[in-house]
C-alpha positions as CSV (number, residue, x, y, z in Angstrom):
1,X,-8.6,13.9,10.0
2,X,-9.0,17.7,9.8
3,X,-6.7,17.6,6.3
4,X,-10.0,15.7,4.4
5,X,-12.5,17.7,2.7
6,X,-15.9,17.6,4.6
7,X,-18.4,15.4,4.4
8,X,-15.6,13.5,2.7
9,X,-16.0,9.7,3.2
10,X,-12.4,8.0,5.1
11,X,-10.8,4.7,4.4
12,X,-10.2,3.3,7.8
13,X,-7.4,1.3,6.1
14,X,-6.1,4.2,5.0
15,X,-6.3,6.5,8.3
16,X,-5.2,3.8,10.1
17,X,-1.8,3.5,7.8
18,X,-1.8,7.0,8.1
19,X,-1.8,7.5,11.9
20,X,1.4,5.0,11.8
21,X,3.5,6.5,8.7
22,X,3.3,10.0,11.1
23,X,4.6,7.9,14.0
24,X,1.2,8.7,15.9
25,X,0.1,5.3,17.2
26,X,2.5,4.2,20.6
27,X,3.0,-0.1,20.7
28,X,3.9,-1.1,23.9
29,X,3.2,-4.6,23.6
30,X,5.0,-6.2,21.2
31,X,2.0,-9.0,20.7
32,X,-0.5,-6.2,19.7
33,X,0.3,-4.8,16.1
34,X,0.0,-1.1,15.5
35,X,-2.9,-1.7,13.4
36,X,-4.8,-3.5,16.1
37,X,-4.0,-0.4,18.6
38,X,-5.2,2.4,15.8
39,X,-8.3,0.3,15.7
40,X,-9.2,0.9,19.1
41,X,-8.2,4.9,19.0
42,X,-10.5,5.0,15.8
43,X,-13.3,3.1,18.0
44,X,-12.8,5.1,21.2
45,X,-13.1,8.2,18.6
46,X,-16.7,7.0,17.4
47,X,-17.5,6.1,21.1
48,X,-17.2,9.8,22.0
49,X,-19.4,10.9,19.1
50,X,-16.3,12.4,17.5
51,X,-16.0,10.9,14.3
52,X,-18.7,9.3,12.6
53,X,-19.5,5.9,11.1
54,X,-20.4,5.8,6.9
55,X,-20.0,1.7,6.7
56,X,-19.0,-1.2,8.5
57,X,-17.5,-4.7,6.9
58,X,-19.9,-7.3,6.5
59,X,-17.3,-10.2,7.4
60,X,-16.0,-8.7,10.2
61,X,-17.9,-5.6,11.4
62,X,-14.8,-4.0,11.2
63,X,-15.0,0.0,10.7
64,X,-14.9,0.5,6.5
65,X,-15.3,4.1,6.5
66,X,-16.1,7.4,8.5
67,X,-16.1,10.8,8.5
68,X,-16.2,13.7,10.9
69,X,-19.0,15.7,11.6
70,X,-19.0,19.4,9.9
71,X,-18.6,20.9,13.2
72,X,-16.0,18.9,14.7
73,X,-14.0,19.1,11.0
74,X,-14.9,22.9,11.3
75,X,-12.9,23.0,14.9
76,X,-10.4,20.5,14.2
77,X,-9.2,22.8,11.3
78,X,-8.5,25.7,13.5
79,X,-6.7,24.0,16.1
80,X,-4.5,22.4,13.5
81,X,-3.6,25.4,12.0
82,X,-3.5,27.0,15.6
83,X,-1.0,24.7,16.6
84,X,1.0,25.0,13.4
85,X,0.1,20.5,13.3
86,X,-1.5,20.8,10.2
87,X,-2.8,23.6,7.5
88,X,-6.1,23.5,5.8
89,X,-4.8,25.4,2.9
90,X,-8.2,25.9,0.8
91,X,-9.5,26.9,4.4
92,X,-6.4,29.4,5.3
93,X,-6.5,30.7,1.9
94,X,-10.3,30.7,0.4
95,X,-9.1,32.2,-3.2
96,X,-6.8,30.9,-5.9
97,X,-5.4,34.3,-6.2
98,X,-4.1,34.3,-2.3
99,X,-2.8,31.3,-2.4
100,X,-0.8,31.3,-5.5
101,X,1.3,34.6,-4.2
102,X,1.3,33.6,-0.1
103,X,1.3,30.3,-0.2
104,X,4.7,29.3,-1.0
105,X,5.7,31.8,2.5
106,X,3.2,29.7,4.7
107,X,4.6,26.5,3.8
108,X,7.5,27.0,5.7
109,X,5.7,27.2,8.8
110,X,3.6,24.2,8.8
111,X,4.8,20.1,8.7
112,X,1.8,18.7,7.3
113,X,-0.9,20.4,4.8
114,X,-3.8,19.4,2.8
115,X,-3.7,21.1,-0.5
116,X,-5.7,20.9,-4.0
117,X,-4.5,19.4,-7.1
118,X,-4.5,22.8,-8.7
119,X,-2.2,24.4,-5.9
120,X,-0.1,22.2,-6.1
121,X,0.9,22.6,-10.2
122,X,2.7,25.8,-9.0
123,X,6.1,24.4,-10.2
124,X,8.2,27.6,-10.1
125,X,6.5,29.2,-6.5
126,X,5.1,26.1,-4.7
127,X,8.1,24.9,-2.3
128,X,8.9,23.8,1.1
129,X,11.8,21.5,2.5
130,X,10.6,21.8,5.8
131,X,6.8,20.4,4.7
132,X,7.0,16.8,5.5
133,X,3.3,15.0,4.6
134,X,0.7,16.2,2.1
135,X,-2.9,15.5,1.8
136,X,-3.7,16.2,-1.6
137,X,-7.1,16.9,-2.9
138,X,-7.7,16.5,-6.4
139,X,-10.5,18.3,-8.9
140,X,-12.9,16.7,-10.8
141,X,-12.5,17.5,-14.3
142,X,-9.4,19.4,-13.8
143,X,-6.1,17.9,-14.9
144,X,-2.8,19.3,-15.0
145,X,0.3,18.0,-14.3
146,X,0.6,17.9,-11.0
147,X,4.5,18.8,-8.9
148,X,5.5,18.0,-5.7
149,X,9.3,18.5,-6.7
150,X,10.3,20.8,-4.5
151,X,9.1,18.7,-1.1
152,X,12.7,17.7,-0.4
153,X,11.6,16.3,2.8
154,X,8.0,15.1,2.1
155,X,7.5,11.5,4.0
156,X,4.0,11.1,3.5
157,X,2.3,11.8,0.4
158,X,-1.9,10.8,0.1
159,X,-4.3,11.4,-2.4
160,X,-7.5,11.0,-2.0
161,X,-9.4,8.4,-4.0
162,X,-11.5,10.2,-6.6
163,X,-12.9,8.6,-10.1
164,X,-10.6,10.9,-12.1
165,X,-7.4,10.3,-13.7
166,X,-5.4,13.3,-12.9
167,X,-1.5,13.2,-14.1
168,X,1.3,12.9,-11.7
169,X,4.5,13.5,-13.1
170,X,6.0,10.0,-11.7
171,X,9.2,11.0,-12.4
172,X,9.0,13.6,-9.6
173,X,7.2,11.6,-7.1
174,X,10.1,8.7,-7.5
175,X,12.8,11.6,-6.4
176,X,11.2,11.8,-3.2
177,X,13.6,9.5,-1.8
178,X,12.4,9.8,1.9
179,X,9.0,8.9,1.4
180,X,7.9,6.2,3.9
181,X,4.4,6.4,3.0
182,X,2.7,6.6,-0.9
183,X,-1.2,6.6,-2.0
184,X,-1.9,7.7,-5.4
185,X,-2.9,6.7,-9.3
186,X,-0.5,5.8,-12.3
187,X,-1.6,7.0,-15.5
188,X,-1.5,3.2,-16.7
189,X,-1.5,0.1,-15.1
190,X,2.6,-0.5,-15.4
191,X,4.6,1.2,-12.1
192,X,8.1,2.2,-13.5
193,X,11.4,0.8,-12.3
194,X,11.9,3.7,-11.1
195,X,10.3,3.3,-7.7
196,X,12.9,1.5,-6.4
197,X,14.4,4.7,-6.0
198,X,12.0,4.8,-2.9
199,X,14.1,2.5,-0.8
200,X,12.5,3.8,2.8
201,X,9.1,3.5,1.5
202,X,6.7,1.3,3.6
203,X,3.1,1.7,2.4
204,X,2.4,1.3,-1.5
205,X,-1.5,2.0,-2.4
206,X,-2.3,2.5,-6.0
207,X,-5.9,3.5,-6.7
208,X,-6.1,0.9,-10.0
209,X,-7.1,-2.3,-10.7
210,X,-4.8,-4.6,-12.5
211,X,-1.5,-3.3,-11.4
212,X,1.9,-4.5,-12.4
213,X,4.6,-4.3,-10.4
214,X,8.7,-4.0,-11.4
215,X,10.8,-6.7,-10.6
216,X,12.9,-4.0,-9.0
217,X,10.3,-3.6,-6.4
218,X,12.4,-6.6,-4.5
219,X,14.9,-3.8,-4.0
220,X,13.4,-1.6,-1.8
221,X,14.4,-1.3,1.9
222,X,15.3,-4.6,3.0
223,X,13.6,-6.3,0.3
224,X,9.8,-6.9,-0.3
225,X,9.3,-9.7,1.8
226,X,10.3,-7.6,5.0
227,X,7.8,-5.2,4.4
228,X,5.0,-6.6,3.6
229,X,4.8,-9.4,7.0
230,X,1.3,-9.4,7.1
231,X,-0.1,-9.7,3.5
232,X,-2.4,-12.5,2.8
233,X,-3.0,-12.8,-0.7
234,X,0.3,-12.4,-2.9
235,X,0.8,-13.2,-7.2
236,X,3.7,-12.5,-8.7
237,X,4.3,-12.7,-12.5
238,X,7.5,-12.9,-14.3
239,X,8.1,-12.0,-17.8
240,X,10.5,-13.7,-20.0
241,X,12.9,-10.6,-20.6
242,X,13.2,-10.0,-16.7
243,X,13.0,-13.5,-14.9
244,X,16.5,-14.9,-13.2
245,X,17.3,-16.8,-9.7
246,X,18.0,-13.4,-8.2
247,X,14.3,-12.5,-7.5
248,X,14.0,-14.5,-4.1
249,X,11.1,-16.8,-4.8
250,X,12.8,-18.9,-1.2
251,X,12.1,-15.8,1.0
252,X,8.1,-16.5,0.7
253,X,8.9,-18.8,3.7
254,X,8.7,-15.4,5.6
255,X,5.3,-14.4,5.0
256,X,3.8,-16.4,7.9
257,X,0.7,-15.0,7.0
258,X,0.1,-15.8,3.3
259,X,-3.2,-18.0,3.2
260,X,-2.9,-17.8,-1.0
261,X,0.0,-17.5,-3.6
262,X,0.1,-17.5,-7.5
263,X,2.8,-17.9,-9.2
264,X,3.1,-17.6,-13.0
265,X,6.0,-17.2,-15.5
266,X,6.3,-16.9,-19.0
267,X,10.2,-18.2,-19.1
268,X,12.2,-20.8,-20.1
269,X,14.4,-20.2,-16.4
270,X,14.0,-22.9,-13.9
271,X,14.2,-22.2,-10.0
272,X,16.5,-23.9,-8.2
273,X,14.0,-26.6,-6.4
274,X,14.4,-26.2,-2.8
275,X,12.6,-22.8,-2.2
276,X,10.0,-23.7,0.7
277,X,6.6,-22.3,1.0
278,X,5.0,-20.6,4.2
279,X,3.1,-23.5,6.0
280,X,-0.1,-21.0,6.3
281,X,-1.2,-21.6,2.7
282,X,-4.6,-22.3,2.2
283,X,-4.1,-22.2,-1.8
284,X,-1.7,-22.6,-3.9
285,X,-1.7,-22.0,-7.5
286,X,1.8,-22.7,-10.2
287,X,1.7,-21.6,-13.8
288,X,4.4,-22.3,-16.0
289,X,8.0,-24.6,-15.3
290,X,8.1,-24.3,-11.6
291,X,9.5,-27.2,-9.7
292,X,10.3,-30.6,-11.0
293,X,7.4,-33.5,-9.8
294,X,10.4,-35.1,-7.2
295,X,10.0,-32.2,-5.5
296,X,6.5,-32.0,-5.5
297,X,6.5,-33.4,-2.3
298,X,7.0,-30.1,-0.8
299,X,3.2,-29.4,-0.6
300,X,2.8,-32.5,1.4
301,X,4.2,-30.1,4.3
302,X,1.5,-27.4,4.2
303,X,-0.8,-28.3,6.7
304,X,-3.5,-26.3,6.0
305,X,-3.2,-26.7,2.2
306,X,-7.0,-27.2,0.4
307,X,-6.7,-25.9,-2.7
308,X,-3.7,-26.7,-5.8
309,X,-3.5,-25.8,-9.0
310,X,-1.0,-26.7,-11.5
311,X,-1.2,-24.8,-15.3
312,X,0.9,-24.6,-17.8
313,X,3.4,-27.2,-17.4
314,X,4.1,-26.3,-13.8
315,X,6.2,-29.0,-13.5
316,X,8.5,-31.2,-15.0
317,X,10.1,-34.3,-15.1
318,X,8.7,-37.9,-15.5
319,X,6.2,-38.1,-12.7
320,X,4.7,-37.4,-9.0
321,X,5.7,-39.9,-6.5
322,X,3.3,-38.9,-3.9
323,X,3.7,-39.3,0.1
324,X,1.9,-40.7,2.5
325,X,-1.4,-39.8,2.3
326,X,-2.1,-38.2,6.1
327,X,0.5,-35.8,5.8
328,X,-1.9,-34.2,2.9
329,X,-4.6,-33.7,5.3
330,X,-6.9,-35.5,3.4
331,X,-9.4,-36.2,6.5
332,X,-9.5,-32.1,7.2
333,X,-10.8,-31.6,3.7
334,X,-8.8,-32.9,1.2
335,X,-6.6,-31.6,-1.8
336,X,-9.1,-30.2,-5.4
């Protein structure tokens, strides 16, 4: 936590993701997630009055955000660099000047940093292969392009969420092939296919709304579906140019956890029909020639099913020769 600014206001999400992309957070029991242990540090952290608490979530209570108290920050950024865990580089080095010529030397010493946006433009003098995560801090106002080319070995690479746009060259970032974990903003909404250059990566946060995804993001280590077990809330699009039976629409049935899917296509491709949905869907929304009405039957196995909606010409064929009606749940709420 020492590698955030001061006063600077912490995801919990994101520390959390971060604790387990650096391999900090021990599982022993294999029915308690790593997320549900890095909770309870975080919470036996605020317990001790060491890190403090900016917001809670309303649904849950759940920890939203917190931050460290300047004197504990002040501490924890000596013993980090003390240690050689972590350096504070705006801290080790208070001017520009120093850091631009001693900088690159100190690198080599130290597995982790947190680092400004400006530092880290230093194309020609800023390297390390030994440097393995990056906090990077960006400037407001202050926007050049930004390289991290030189971090043969960088893992972990997380910048902090800030309202302005600053340029990374993507290009770069997508050579980092032993990245596990990624936080950062696009210039536009559209990732590259580049990414899937990025096969060991794990955790994908883009600070943007709207984002679009490649098709090529199915090719990442051991395929999307694998790395993603616990997402709730999933739409995929496919475009005309880029849809074919190759993208694995059947391996949905993996996501135990899904409680809402939208699919929509723009494509005159049909699916093969028996691609089988997780049970735990709560909604279900198709856009565009999906599955044929003889198999609509399908959704007469999602138990927990209350909301479907069919757009577009979701399906096709003559009619819908429905089931029986209890195996739509209709007395646990009904189909809208």
């Amino acid at each position: 936590m020492a590698a955030f600014p001061c006063d600077y206001e912490i995801h919990a999400s994101e520390l959390i993701k971060l604790w387990i992309a650096e391999c900090f957070i021990e599982c022993g029991n294999e029915s308690i997630s790593a997320e549900m242990v890095a909770e309870k540090c975080l919470e036996d952290l605020i317990k001790q009055s060491l890190v403090l608490i900016s917001s809670r979530r309303k649904i849950d209570g759940k920890i939203k955000s917190c931050r460290l108290h300047s004197m504990v920050q002040d501490f924890c950024v000596r013993q980090a660099g003390e240690e050689k865990f972590l350096l504070h580089v705006m801290d080790y080095f208070p001017t520009p000047i120093f850091r631009k010529y001693f900088l690159p030397q100190v690198l080599q010493n130290h597995p982790r940093i947190s680092v400004s946006w400006h530092d880290l433009r230093l194309r020609n003098s800023t390297h390390s292969s030994c440097t393995t995560s990056i906090i990077c801090i960006p400037q407001r106002g202050y926007r050049p392009k930004c390289s991290v080319q030189n971090f043969t070995s960088l893992r972990v690479l997380h910048v902090l969420r800030r309202d302005d746009r600053s340029y990374w060259e993507l290009g770069q970032v997508f050579e980092l092939i032993n990245l596990t974990y990624l936080a950062f903003n696009i210039p536009d909404s559209i990732v590259p296919p580049a990414i899937a250059k990025l096969r060991n990566l794990q955790t994908l946060i883009i600070y943007r709304d709207g984002v679009h995804l490649p098709v090529e993001i199915w090719k990442l280590s051991g395929g999307m579906v694998e790395m993603i077990p616990n997402i709730n809330k999933l739409g995929i699009f496919y475009s005309e140019e880029k849809f074919d039976a190759s993208y694995h629409v059947d391996y949905l049935i993996n996501l135990v956890r899904l409680e809402k899917l939208k699919l929509e296509k723009h494509s005159s491709f049909v699916p093969r029909p028996n691609f089988v949905f997780p049970r735990s869907l709560k909604e279900l929304e198709l856009s565009g020639r999906w599955i044929s009405w003889s198999h609509m039957t399908i959704v007469g196995s999602l138990p927990n099913l209350q909301v479907l909606k069919l757009k577009k010409y979701a399906c096709y064929g003559e009619h819908w020769g429905t089931i029986d009606v209890e195996h739509w749940g209709i007395n646990d709420g009904g189909i809208s």
